[in-house]
VOMIZA-75544 format. One line per field, with one value per residue (C-alpha): x, y, z. Coordinates in pm, 1 decimal, m for minus. Each point is the difference from the previous one (the first is absolute). Layout:
N
x	(X / ...)
y	(Y / ...)
z	(Z / ...)
This chain:
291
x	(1330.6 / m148.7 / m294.9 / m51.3 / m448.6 / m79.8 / 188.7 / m258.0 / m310.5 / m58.8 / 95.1 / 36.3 / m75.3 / 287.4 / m173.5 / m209.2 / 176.5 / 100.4 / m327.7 / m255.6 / m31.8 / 134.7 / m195.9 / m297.7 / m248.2 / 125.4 / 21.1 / m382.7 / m67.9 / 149.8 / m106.2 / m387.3 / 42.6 / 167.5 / m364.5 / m278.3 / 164.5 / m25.2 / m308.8 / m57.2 / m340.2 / m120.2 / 51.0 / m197.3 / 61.4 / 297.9 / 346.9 / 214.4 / 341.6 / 160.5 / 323.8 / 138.3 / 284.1 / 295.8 / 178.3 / m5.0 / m355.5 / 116.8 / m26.7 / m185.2 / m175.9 / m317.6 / m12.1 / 31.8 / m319.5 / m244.9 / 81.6 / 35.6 / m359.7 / m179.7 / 87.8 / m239.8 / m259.1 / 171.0 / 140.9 / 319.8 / 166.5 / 309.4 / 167.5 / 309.5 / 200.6 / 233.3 / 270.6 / 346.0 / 341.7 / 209.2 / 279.9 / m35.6 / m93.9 / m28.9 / m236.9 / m327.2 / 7.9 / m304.4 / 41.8 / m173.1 / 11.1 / m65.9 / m144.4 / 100.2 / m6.2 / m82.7 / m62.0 / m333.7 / 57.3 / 56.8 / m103.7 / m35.3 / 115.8 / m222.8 / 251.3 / m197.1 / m65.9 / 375.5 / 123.4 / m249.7 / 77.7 / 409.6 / m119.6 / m109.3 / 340.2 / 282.7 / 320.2 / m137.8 / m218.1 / 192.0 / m5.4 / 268.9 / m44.8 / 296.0 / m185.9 / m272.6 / 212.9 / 19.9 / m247.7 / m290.7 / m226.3 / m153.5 / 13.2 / m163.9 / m336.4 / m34.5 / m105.1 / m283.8 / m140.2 / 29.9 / m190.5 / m284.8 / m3.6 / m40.6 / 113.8 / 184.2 / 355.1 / 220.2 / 232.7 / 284.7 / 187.9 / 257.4 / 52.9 / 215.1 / 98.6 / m299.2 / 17.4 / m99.8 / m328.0 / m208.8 / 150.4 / m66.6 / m338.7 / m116.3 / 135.9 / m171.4 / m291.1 / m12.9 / 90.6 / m300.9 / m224.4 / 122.6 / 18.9 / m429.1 / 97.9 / m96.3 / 288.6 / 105.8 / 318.5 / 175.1 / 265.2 / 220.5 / 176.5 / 106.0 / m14.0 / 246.6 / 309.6 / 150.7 / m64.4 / m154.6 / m339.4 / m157.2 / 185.5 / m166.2 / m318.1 / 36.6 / 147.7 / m217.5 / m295.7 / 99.7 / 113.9 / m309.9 / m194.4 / 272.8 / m134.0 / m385.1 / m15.0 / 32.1 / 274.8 / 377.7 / 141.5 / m136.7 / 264.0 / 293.9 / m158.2 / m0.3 / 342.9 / 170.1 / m239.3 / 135.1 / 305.9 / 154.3 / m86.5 / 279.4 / m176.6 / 235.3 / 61.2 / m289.6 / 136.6 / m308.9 / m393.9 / m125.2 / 277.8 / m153.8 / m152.5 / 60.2 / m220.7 / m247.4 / 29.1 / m43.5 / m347.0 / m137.5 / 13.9 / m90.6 / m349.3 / m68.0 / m26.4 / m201.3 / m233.2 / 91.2 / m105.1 / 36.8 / 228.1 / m88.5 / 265.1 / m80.4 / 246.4 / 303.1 / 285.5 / 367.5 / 284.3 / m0.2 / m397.7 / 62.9 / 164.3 / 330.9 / 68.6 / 205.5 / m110.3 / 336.0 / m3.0 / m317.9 / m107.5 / m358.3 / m237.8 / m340.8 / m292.0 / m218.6 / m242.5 / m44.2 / m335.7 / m258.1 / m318.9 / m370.3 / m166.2)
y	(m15.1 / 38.3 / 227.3 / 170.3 / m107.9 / 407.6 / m17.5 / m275.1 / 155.2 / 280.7 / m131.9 / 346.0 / 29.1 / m39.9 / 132.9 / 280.7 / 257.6 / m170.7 / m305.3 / 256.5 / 300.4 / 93.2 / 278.6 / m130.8 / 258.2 / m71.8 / m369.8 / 3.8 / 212.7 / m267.2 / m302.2 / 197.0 / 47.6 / m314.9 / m199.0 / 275.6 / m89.6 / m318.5 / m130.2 / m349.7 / m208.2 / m134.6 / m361.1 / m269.4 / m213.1 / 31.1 / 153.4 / m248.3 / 113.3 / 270.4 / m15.7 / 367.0 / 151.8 / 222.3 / 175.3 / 391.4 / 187.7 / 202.0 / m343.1 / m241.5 / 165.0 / 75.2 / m421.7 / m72.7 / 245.1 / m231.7 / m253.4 / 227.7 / 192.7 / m364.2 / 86.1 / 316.9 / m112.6 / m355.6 / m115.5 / m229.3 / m4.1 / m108.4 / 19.0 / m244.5 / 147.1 / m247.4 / 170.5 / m50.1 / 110.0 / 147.0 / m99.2 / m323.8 / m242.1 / m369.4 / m5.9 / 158.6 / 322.4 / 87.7 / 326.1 / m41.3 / 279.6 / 385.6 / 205.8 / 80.1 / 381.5 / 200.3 / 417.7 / m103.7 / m165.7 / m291.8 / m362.3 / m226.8 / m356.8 / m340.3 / m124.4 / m322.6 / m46.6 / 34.5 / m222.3 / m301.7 / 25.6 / m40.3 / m280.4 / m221.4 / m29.6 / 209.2 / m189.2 / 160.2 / 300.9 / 256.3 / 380.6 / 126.8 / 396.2 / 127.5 / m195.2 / 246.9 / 311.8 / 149.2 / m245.0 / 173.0 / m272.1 / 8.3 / 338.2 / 184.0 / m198.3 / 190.8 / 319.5 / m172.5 / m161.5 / 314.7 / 180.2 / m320.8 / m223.9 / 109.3 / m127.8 / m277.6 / m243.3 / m76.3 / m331.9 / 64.2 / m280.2 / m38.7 / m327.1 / m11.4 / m427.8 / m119.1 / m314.4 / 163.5 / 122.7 / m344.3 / 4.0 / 348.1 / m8.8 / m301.0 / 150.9 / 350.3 / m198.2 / m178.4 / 279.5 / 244.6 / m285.4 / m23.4 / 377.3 / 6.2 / 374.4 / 104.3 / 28.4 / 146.8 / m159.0 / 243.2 / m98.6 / 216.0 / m26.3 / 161.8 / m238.4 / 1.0 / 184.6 / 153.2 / m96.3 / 218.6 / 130.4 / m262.3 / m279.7 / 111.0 / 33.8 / m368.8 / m180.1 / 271.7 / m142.4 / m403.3 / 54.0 / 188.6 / m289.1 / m270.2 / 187.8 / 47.6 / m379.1 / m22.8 / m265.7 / 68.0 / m305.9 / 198.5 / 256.4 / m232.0 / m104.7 / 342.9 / 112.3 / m310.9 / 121.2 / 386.1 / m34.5 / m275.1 / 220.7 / 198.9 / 333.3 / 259.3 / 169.7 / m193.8 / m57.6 / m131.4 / m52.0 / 63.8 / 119.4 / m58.5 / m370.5 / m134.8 / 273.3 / m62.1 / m375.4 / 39.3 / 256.0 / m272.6 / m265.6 / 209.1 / 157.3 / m344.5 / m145.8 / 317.5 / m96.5 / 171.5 / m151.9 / 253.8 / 248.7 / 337.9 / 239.5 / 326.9 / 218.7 / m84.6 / 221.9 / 97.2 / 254.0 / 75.1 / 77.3 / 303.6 / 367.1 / m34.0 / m342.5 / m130.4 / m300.6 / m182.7 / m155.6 / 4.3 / m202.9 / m137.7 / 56.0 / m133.7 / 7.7 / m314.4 / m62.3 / m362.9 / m43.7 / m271.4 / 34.1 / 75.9 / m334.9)
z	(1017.2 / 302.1 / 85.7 / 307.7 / 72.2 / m38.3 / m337.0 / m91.4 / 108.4 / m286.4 / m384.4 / m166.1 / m362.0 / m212.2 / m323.1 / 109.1 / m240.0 / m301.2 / m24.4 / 141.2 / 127.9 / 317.4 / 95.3 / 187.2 / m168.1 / m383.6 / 70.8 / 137.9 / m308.3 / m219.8 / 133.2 / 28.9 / m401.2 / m85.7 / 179.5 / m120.1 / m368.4 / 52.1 / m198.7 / 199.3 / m65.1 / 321.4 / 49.1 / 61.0 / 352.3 / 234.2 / m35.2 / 143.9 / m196.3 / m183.6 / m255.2 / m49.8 / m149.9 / 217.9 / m235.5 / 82.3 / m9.2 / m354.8 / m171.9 / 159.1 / 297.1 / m225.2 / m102.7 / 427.0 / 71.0 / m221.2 / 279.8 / 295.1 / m135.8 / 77.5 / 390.8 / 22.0 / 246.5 / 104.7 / 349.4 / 55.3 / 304.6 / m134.1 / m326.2 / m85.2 / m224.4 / m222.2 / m232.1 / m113.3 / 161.3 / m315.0 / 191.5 / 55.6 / 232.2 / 42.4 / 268.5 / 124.2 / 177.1 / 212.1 / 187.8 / 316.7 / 236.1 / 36.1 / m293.9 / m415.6 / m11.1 / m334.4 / m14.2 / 71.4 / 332.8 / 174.3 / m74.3 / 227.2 / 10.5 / 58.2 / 280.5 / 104.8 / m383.8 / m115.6 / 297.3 / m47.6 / m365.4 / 71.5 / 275.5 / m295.0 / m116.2 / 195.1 / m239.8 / m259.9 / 78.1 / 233.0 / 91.1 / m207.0 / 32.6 / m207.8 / m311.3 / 43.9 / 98.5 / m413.5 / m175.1 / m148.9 / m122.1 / 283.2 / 126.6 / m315.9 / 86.4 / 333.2 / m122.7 / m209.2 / 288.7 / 254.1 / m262.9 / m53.1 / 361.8 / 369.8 / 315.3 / m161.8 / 59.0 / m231.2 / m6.1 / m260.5 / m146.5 / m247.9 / m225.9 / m291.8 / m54.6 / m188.7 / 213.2 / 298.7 / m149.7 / 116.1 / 354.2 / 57.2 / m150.2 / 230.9 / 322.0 / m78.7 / m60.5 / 308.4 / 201.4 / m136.5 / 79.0 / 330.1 / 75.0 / m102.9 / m132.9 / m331.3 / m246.3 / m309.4 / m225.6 / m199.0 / m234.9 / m150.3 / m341.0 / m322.3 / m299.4 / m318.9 / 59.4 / m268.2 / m329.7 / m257.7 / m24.3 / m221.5 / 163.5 / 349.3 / m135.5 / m109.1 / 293.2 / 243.3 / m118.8 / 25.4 / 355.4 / 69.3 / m136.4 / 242.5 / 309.3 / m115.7 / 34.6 / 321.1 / m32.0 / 80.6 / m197.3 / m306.8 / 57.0 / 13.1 / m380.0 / m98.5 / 136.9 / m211.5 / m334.9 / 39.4 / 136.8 / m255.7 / m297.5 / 24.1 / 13.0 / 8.3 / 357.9 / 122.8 / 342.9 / 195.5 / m58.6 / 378.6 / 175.4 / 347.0 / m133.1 / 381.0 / 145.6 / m288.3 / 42.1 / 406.1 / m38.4 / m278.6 / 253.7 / 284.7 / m206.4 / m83.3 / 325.7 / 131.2 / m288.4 / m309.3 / m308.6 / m263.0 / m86.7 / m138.2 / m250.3 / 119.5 / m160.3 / m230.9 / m162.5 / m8.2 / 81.8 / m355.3 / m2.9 / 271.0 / m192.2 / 180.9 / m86.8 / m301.0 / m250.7 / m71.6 / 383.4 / 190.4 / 340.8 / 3.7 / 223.7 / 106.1 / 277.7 / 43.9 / 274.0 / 112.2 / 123.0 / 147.6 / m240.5 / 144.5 / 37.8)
């Protein structure tokens, strides 16, 4: 489809409604509760990466604020965003103009970021807005950062192929070395989708311990341990693993070398949500220890 350029300029929230709130004064109410309830012990040396969840704020917005609570009284001038398109794609999608709007205003994008990123490989990174148009696993990170960054960029990209993850890593990487700005990765995922309550619990907490080491191969040897067992209605482990692989890489390379579980739990762990088929969800921080 073609786009007319001031049809590309605002992305407007697809979500606001039904994921969150879209009254600006009850969503800044709920994202203000969701991060003064968030109990988070300060950590030790830099933040270089964040994995959060993006299901909608009644289930899994209280699990994103642990990681969104660290950003109180930090400074990034850009933050690249890495989720999943539900509806698939076999490519990466980097939006790279105009602004992401939510009811609590505008967001601006890191054009000269997003472009040098797409530069590093334009056959397979491209700016593919209708990917973007109704995804939310991007979108439902805004409000957390209106409400915990200022004057602040965004760069949103969206990887599903696993294979991608090392490519798109190493060009990010290059390109926020050669932009000198400082940068925040955010990756957003669920984990286990929909098996029961026990069964999350127990995969949740082996692809919790895949990503706490820092090393993506350690989720391919996870996925084939979960996924052979013939769990019933177990239908994936991390459902955004590119994005997941892609912010591993990318916090490595900025310096992380340790990974720290902030805040774990599941659909069925919130009053609304049933026990028989439950998605997982988790909040890690991966972080460059204090020498």
């Amino acid at each position: 489809m073609d786009y007319n350029e001031i049809d590309l300029l605002v992305r407007y929230p697809a979500v606001a409604g039904a994921f969150y709130p879209d009254a600006p004064d009850k969503l800044s109410e709920d994202v203000e509760g969701y991060l003064q309830k968030a109990q988070v012990e300060p950590i030790t040396g830099r933040l270089c990466g964040l994995i959060v969840p993006h299901a909608g704020y009644v289930y899994s917005g209280w699990i994103a604020a642990y990681g969104y609570k660290l950003l109180e009284g930090l400074s990034f001038d850009t933050v690249i965003l890495v989720g999943l398109c539900h509806r698939g794609l076999k490519y990466v999608s980097i939006y790279d103009r105009g602004v992401f709007r939510t009811p609590l205003g505008p967001v601006e994008i890191d054009r000269d970021l997003a472009l040098e990123i797409i530069k590093q490989d334009p056959s397979r990174f491209e700016f593919d807005p209708a990917s973007h148009f109704e995804e939310h696993s991007l979108e439902v990170q805004l409000p957390f950062l209106q409400k915990t960054l200022k004057n602040f960029k965004i760069v949103p990209i969206l990887v599903d192929e696993s294979y991608l993850a090392k490519p798109l890593g190493e060009a990010i990487v290059k390109s926020i070395h050669g932009s000198h700005k400082k940068v925040l990765v955010i990756g957003s995922t669920d984990l286990t989708h929909y098996p029961s309550y026990e069964n999350a619990k127990k995969v949740d907490q082996d692809a919790i311990e895949a990503i706490l080491s820092l090393e993506p191969e350690k989720i391919d040897d996870m996925n084939k341990h979960w996924l052979g067992k013939g769990i019933p209605n177990l239908h994936c482990t991390i459902c955004s693993e590119a994005a997941v692989k892609t912010v591993m890489r990318i916090a490595k390379s900025l310096g992380a070398d340790t990974a720290v579980l902030l805040k774990a739990a599941n659909s069925g762990d919130v009053s609304i949500g049933y026990k028989d088929e439950v998605v997982g969800y988790a909040t890690i921080a991966l972080v460059q220890e204090a020498s």
